[in-house]
PDB file of N, CA, C and O in Angstrom:
ATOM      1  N   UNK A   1     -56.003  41.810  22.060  1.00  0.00           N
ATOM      2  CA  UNK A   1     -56.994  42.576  22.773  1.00  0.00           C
ATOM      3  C   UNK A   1     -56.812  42.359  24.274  1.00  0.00           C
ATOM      4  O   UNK A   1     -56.701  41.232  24.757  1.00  0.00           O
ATOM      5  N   UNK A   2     -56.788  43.373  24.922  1.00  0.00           N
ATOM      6  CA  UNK A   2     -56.855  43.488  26.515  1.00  0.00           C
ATOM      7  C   UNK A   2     -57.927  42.591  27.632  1.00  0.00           C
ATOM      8  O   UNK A   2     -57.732  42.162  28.769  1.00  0.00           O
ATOM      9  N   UNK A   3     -58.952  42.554  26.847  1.00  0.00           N
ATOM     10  CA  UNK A   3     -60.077  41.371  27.455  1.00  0.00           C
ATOM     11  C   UNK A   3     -59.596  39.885  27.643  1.00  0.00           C
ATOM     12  O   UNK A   3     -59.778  39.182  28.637  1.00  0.00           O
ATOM     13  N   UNK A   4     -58.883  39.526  26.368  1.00  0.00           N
ATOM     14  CA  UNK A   4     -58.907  38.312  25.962  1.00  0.00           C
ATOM     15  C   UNK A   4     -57.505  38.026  27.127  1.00  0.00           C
ATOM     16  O   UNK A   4     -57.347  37.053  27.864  1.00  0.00           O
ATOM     17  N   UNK A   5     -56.824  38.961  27.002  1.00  0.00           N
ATOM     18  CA  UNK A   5     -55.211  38.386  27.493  1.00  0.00           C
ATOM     19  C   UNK A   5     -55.589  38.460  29.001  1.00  0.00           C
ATOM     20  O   UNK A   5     -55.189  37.633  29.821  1.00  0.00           O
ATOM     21  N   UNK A   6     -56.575  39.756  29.368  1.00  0.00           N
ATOM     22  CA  UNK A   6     -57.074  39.323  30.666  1.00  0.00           C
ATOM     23  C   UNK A   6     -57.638  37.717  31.371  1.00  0.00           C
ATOM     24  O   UNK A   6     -57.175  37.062  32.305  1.00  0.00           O
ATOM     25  N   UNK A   7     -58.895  37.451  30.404  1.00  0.00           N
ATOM     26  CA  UNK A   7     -59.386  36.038  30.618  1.00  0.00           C
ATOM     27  C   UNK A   7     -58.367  35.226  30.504  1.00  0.00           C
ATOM     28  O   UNK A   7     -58.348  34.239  31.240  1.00  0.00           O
ATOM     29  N   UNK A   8     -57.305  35.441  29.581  1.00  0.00           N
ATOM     30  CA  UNK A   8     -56.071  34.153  29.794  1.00  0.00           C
ATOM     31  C   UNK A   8     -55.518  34.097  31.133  1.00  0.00           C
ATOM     32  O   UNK A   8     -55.211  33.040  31.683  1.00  0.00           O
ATOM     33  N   UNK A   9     -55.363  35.541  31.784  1.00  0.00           N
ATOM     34  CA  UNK A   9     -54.661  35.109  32.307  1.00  0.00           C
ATOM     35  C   UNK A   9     -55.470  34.753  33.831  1.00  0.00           C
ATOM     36  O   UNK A   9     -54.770  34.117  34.619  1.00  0.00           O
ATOM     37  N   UNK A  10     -56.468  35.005  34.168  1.00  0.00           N
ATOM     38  CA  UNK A  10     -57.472  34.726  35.165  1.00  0.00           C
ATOM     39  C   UNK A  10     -57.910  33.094  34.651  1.00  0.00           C
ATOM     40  O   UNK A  10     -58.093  32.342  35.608  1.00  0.00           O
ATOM     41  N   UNK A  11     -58.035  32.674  33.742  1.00  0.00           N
ATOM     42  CA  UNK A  11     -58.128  31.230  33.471  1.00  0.00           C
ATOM     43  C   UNK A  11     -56.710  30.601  34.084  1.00  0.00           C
ATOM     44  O   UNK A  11     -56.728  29.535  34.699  1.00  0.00           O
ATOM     45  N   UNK A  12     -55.635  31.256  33.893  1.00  0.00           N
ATOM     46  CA  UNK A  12     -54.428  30.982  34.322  1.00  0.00           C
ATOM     47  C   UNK A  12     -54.619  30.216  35.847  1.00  0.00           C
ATOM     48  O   UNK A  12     -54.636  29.055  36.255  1.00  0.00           O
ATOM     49  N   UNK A  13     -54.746  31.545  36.415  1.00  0.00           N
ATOM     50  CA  UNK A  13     -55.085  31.665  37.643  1.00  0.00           C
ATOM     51  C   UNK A  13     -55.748  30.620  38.612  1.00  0.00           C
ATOM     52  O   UNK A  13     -55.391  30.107  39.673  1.00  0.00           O
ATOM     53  N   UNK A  14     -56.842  30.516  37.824  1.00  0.00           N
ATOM     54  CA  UNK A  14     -57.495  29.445  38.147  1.00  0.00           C
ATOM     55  C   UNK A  14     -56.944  28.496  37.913  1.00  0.00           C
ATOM     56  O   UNK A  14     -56.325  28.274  38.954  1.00  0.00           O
ATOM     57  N   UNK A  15     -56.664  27.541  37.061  1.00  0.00           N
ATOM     58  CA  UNK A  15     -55.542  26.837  36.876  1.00  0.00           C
ATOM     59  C   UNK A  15     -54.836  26.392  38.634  1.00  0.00           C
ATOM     60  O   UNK A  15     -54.943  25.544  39.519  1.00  0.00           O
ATOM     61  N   UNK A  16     -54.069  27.711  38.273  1.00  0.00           N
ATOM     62  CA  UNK A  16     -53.162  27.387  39.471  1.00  0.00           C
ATOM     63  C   UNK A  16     -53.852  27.121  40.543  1.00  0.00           C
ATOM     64  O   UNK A  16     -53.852  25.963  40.961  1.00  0.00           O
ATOM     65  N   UNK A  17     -54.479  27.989  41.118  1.00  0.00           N
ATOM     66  CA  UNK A  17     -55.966  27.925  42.370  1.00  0.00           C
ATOM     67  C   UNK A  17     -55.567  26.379  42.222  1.00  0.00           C
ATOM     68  O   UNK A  17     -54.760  25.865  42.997  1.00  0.00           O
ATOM     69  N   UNK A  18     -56.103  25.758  41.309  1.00  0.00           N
ATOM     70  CA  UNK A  18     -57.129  24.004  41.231  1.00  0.00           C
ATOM     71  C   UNK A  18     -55.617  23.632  41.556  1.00  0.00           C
ATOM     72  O   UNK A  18     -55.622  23.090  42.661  1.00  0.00           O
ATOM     73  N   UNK A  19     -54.350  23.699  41.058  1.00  0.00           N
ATOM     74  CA  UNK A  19     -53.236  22.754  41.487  1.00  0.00           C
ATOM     75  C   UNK A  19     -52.799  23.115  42.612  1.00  0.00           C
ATOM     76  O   UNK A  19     -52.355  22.115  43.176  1.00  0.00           O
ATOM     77  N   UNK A  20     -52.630  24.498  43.573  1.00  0.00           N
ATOM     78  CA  UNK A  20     -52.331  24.632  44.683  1.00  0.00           C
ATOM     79  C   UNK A  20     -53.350  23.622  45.995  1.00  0.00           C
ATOM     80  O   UNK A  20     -53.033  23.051  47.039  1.00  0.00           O
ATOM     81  N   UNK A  21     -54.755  23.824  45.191  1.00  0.00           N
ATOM     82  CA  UNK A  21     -55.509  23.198  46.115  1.00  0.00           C
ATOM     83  C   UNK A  21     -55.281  21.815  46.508  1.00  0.00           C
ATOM     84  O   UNK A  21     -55.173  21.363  47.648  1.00  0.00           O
ATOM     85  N   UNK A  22     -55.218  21.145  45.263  1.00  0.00           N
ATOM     86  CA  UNK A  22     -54.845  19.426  45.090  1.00  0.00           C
ATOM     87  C   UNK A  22     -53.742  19.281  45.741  1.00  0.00           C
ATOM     88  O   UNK A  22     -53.629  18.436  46.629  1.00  0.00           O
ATOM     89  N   UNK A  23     -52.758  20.107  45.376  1.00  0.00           N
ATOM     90  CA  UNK A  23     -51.212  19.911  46.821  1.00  0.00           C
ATOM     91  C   UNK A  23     -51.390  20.320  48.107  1.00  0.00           C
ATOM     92  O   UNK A  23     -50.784  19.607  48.906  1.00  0.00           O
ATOM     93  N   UNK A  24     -51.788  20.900  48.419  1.00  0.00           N
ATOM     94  CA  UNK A  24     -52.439  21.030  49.757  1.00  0.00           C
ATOM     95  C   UNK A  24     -53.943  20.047  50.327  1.00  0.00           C
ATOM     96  O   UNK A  24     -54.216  20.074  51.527  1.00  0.00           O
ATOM     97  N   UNK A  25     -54.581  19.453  49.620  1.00  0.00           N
ATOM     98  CA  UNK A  25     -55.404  18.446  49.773  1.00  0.00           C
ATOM     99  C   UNK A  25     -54.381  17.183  49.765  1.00  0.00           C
ATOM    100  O   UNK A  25     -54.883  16.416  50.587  1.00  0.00           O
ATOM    101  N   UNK A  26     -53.116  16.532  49.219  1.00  0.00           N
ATOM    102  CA  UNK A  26     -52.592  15.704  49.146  1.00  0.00           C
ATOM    103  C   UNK A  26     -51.411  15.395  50.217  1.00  0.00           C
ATOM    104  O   UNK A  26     -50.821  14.321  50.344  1.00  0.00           O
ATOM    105  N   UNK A  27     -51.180  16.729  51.045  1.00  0.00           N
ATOM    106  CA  UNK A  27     -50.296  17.213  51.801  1.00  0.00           C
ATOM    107  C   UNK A  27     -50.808  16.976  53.207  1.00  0.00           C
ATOM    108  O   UNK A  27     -50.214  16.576  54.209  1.00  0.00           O
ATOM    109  N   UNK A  28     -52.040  17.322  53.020  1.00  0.00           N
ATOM    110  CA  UNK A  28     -52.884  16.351  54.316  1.00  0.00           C
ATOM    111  C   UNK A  28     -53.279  15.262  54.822  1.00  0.00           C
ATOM    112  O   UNK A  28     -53.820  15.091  55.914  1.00  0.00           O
ATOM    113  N   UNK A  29     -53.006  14.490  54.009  1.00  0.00           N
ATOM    114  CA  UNK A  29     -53.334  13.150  53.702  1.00  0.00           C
ATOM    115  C   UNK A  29     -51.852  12.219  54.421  1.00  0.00           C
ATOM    116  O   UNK A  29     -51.006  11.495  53.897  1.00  0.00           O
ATOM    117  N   UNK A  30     -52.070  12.647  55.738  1.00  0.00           N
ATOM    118  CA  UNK A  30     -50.324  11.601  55.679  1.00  0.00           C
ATOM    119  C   UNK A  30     -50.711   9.969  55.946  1.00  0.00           C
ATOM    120  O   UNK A  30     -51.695   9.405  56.426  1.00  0.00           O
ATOM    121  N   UNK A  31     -49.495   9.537  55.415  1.00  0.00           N
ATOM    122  CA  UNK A  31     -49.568   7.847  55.091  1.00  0.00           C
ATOM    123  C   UNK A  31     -49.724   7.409  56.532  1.00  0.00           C
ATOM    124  O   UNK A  31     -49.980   6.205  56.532  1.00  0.00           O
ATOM    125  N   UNK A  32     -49.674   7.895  57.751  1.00  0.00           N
ATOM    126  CA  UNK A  32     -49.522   7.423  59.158  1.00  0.00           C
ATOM    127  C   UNK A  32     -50.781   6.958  59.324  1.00  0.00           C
ATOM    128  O   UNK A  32     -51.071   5.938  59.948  1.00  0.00           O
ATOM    129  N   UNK A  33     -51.858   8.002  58.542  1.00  0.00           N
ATOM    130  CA  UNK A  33     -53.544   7.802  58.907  1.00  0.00           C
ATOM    131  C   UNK A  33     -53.900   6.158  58.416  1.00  0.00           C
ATOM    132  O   UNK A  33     -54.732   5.387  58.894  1.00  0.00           O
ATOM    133  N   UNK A  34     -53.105   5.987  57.478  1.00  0.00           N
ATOM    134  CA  UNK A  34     -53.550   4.295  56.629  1.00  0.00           C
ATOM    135  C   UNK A  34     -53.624   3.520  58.089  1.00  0.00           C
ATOM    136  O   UNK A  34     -54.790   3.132  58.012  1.00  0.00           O
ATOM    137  N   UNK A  35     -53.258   3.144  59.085  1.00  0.00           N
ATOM    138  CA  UNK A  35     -53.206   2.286  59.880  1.00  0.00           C
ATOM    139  C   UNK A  35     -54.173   2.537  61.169  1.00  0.00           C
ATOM    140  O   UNK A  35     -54.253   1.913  62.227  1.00  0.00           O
ATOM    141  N   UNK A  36     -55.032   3.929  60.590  1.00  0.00           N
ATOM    142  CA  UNK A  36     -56.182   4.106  61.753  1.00  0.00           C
ATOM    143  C   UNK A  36     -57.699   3.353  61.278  1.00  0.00           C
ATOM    144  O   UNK A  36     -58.108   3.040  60.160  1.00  0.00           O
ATOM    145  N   UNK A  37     -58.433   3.193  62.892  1.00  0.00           N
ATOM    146  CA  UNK A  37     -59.302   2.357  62.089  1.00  0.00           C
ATOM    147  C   UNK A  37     -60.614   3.174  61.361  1.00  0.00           C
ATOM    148  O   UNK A  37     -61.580   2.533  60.948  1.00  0.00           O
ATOM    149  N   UNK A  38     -60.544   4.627  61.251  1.00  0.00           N
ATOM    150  CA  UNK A  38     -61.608   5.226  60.496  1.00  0.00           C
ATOM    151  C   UNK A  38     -60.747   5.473  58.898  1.00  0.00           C
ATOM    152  O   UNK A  38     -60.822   6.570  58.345  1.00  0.00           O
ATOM    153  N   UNK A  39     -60.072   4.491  58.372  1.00  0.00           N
ATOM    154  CA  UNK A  39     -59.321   5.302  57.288  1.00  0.00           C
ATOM    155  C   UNK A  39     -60.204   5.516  56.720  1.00  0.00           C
ATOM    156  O   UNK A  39     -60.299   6.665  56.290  1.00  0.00           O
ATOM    157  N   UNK A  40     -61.730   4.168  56.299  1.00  0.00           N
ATOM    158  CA  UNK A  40     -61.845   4.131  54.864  1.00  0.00           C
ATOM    159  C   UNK A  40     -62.920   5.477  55.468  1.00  0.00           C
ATOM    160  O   UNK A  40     -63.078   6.005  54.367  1.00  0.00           O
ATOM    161  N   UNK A  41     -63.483   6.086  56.127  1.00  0.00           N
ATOM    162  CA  UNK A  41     -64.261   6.804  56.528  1.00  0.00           C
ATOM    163  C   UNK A  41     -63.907   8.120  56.035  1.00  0.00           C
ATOM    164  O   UNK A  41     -64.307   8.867  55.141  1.00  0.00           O
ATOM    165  N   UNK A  42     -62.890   8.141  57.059  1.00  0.00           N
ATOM    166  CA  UNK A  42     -61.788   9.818  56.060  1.00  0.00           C
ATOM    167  C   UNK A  42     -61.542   9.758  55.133  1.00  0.00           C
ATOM    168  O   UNK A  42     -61.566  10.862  54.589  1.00  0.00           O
ATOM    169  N   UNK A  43     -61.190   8.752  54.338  1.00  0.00           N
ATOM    170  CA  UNK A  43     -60.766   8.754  52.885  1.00  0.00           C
ATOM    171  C   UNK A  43     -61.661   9.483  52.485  1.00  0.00           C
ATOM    172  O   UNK A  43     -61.588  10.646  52.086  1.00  0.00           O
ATOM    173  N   UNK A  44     -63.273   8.241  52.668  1.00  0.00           N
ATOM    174  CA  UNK A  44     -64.412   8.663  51.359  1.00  0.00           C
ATOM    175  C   UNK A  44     -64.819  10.539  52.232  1.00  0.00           C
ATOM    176  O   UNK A  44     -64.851  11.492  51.454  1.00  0.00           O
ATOM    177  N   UNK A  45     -64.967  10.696  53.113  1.00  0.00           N
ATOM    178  CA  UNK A  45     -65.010  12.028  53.425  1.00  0.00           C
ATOM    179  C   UNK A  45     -64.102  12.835  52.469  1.00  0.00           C
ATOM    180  O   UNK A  45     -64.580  13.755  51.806  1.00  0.00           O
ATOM    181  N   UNK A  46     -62.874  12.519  52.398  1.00  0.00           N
ATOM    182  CA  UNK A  46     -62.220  13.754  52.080  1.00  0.00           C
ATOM    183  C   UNK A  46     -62.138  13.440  50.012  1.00  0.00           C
ATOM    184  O   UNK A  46     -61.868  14.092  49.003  1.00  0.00           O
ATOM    185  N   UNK A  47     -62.511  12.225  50.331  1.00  0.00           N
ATOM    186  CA  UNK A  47     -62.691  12.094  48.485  1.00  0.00           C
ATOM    187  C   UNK A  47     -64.010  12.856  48.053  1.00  0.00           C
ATOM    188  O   UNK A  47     -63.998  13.251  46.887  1.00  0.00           O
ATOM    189  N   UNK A  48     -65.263  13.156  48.872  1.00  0.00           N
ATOM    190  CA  UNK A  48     -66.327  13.827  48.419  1.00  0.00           C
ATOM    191  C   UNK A  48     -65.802  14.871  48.393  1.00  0.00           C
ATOM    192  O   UNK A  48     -66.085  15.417  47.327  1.00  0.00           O
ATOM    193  N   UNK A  49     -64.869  15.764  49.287  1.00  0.00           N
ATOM    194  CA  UNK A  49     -64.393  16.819  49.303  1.00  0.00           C
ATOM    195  C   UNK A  49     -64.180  17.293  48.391  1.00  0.00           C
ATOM    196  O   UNK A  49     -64.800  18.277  47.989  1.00  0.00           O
ATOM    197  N   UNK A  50     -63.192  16.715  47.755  1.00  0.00           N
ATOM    198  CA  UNK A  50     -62.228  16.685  46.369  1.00  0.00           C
ATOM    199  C   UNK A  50     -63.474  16.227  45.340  1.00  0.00           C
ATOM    200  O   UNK A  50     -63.165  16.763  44.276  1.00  0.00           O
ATOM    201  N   UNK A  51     -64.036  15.902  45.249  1.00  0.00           N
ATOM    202  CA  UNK A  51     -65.019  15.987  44.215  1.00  0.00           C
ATOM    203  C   UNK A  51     -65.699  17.101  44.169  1.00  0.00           C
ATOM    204  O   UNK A  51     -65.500  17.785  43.165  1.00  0.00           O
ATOM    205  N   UNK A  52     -66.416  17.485  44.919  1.00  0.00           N
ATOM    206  CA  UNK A  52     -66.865  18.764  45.230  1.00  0.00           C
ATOM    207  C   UNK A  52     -65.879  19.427  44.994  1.00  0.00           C
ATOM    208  O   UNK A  52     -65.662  19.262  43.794  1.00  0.00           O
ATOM    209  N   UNK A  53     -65.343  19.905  45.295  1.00  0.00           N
ATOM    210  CA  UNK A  53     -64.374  21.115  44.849  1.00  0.00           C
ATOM    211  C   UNK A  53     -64.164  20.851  43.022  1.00  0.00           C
ATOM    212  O   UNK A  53     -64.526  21.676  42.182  1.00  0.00           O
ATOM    213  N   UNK A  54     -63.497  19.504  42.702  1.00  0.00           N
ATOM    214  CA  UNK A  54     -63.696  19.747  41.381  1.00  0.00           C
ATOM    215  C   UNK A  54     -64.817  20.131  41.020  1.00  0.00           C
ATOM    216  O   UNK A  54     -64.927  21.254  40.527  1.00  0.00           O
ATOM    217  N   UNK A  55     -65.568  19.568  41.126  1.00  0.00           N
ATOM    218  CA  UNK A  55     -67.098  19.690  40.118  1.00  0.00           C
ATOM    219  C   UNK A  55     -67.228  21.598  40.573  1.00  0.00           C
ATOM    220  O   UNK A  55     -67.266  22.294  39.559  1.00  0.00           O
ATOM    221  N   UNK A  56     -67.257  21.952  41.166  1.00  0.00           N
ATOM    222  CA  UNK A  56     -67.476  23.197  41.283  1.00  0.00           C
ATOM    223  C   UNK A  56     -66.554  24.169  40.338  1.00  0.00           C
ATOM    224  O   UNK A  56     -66.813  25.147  39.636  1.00  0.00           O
ATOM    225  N   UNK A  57     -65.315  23.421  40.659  1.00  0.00           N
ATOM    226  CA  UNK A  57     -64.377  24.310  40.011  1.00  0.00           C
ATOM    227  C   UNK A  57     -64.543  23.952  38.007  1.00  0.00           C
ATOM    228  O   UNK A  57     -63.973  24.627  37.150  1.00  0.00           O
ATOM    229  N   UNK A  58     -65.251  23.022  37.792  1.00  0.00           N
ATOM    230  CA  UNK A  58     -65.127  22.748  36.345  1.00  0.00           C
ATOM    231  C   UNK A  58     -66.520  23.787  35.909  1.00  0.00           C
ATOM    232  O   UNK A  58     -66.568  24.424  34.858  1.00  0.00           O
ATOM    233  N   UNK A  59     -67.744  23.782  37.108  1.00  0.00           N
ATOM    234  CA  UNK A  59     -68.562  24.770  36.707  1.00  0.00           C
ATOM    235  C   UNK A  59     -68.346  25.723  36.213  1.00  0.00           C
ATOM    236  O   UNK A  59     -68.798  26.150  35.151  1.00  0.00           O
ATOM    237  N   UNK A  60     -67.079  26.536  37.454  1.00  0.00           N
ATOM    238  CA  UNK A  60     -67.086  28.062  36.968  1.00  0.00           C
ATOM    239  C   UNK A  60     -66.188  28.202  35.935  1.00  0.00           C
ATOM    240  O   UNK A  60     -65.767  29.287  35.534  1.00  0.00           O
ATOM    241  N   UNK A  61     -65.897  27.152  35.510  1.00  0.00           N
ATOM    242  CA  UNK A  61     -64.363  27.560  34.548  1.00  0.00           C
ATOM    243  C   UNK A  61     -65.526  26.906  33.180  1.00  0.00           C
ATOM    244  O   UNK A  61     -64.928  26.956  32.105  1.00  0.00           O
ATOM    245  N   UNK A  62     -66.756  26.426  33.050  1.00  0.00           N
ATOM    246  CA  UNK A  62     -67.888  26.212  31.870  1.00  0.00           C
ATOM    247  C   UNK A  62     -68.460  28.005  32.135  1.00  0.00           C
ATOM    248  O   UNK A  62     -68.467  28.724  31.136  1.00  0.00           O
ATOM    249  N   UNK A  63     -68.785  28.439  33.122  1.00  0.00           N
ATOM    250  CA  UNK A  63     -69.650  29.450  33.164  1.00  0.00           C
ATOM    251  C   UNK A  63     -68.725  30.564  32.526  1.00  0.00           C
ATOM    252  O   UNK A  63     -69.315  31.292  31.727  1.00  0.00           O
ATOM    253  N   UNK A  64     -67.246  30.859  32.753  1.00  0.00           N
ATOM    254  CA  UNK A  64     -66.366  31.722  32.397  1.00  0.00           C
ATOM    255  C   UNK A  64     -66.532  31.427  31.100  1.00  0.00           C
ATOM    256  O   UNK A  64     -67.096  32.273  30.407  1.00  0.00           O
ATOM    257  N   UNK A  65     -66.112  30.249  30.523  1.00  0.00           N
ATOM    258  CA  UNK A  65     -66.051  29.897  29.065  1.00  0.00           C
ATOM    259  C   UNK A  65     -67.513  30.475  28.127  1.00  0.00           C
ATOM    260  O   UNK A  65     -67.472  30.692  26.916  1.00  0.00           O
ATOM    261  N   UNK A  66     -68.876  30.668  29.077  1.00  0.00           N
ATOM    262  CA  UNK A  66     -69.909  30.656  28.370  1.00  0.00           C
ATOM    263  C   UNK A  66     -70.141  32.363  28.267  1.00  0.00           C
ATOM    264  O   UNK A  66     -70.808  33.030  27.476  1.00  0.00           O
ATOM    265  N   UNK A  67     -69.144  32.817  29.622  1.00  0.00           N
ATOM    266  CA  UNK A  67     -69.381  34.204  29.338  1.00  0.00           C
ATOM    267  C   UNK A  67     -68.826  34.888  28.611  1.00  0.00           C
ATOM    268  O   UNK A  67     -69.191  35.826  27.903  1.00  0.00           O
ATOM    269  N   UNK A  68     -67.464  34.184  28.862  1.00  0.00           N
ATOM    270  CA  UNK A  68     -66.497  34.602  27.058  1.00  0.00           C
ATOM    271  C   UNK A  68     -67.261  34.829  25.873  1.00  0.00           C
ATOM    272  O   UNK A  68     -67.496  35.836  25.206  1.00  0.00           O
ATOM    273  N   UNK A  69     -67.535  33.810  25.800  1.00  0.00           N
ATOM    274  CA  UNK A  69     -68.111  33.530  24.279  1.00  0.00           C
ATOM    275  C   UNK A  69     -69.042  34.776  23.630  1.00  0.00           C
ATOM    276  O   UNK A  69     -68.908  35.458  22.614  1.00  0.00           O
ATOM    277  N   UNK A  70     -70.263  34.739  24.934  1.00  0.00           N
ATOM    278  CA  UNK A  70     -71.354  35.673  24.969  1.00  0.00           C
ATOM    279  C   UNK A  70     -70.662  37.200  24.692  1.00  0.00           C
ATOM    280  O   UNK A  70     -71.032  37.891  23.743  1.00  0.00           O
ATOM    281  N   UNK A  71     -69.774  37.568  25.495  1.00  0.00           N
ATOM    282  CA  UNK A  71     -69.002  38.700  25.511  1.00  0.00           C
ATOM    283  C   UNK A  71     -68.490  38.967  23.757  1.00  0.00           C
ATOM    284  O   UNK A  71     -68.591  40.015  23.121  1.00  0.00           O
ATOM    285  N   UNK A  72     -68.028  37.870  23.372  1.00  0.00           N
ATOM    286  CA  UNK A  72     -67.604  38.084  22.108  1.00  0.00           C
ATOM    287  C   UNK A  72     -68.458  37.958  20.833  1.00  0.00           C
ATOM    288  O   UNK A  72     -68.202  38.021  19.630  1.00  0.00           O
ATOM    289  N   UNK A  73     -69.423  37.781  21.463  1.00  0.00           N
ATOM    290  CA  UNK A  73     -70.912  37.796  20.231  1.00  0.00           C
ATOM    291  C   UNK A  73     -70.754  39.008  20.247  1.00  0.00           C
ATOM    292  O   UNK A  73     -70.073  39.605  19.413  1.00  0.00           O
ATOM    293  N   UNK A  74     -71.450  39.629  21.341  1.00  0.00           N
ATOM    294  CA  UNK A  74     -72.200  40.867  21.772  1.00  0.00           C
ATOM    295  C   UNK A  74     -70.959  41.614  20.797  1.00  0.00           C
ATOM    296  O   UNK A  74     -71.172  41.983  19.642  1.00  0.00           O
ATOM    297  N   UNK A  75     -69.712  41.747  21.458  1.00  0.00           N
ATOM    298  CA  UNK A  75     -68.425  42.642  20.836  1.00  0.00           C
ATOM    299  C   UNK A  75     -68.751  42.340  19.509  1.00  0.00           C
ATOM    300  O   UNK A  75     -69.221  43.379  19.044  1.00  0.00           O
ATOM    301  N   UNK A  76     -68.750  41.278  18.471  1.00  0.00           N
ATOM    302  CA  UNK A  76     -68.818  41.223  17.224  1.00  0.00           C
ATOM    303  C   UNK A  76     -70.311  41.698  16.562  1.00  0.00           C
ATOM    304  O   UNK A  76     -70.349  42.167  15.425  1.00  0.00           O
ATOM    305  N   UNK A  77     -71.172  41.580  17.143  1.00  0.00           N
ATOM    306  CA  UNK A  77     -72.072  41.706  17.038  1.00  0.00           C
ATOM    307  C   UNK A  77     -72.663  43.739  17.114  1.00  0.00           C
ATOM    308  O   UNK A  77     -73.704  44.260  16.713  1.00  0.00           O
ATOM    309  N   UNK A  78     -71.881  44.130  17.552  1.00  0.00           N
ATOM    310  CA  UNK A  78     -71.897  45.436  18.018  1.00  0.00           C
ATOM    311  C   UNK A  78     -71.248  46.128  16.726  1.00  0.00           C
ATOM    312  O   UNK A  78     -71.651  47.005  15.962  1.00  0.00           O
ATOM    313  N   UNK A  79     -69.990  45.311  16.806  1.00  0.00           N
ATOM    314  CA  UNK A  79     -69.001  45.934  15.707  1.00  0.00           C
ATOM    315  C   UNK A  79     -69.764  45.868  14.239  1.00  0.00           C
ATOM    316  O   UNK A  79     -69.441  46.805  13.509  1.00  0.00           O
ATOM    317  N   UNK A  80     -70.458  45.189  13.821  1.00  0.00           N
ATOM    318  CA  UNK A  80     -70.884  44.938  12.240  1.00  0.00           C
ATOM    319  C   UNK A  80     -72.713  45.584  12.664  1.00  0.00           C
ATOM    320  O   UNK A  80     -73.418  45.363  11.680  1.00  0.00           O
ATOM    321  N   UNK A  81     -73.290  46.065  13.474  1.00  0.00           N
ATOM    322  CA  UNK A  81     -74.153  46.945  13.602  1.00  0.00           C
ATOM    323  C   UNK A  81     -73.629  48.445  13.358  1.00  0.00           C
ATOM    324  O   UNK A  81     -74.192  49.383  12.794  1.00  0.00           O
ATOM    325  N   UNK A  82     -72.466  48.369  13.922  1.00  0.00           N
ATOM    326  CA  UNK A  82     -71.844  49.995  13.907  1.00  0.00           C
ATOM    327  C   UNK A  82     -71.208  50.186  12.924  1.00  0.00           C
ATOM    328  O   UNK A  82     -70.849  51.333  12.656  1.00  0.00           O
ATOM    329  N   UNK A  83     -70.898  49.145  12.131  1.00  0.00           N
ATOM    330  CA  UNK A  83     -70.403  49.268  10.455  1.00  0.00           C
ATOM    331  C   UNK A  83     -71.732  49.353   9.717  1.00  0.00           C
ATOM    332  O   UNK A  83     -71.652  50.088   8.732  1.00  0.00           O
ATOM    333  N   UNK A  84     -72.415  49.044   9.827  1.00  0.00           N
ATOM    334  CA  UNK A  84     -73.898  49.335   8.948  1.00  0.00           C
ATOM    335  C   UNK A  84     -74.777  50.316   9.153  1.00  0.00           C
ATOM    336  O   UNK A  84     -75.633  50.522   8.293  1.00  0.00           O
ATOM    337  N   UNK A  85     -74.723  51.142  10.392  1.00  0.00           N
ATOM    338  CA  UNK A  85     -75.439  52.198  10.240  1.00  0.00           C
ATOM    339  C   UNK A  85     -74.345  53.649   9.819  1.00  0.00           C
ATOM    340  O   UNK A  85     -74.674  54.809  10.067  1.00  0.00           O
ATOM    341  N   UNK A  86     -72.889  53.208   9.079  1.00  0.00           N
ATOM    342  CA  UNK A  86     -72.297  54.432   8.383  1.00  0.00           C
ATOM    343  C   UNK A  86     -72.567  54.916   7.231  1.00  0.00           C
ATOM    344  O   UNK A  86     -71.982  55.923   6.832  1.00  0.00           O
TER     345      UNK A  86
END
């Protein structure tokens, strides 16, 4: 079905999104900063960052999953109403 291979591949997507981000969050991070005296400061700054971004990103990828689902009630749910009133 065209829905489903869609959501695969936008789950895909996302996917990638979350690993492009983490390499580019890790890419910023150069080892030169270890020897400044705000490291542990930036660290935990940029570690809330990265938390935040996960936690957000695990939301929408629960909320996608919940709309799937819903989507595929409704679709099944449609289909065996429209088989019973023939």
């Amino acid at each position: 079905m065209d829905l489903f291979t869609n959501l695969e591949q936008f789950l895909r997507q996302v996917s990638e999104l979350q690993r492009g981000v983490f390499t580019s969050w890790t890419s910023m991070m150069p080892m030169q900063s270890i020897n400044t005296p705000n490291f542990r400061e930036n660290f935990d700054k940029t570690l809330k960052f990265q938390e935040t971004t996960i936690t957000n990103s695990l939301e929408f990828q629960a909320l996608l999953a919940r709309m799937s689902l819903e989507s595929q009630k409704q679709f099944w749910e449609s289909y065996f109403n429209m088989l019973r009133k023939m």
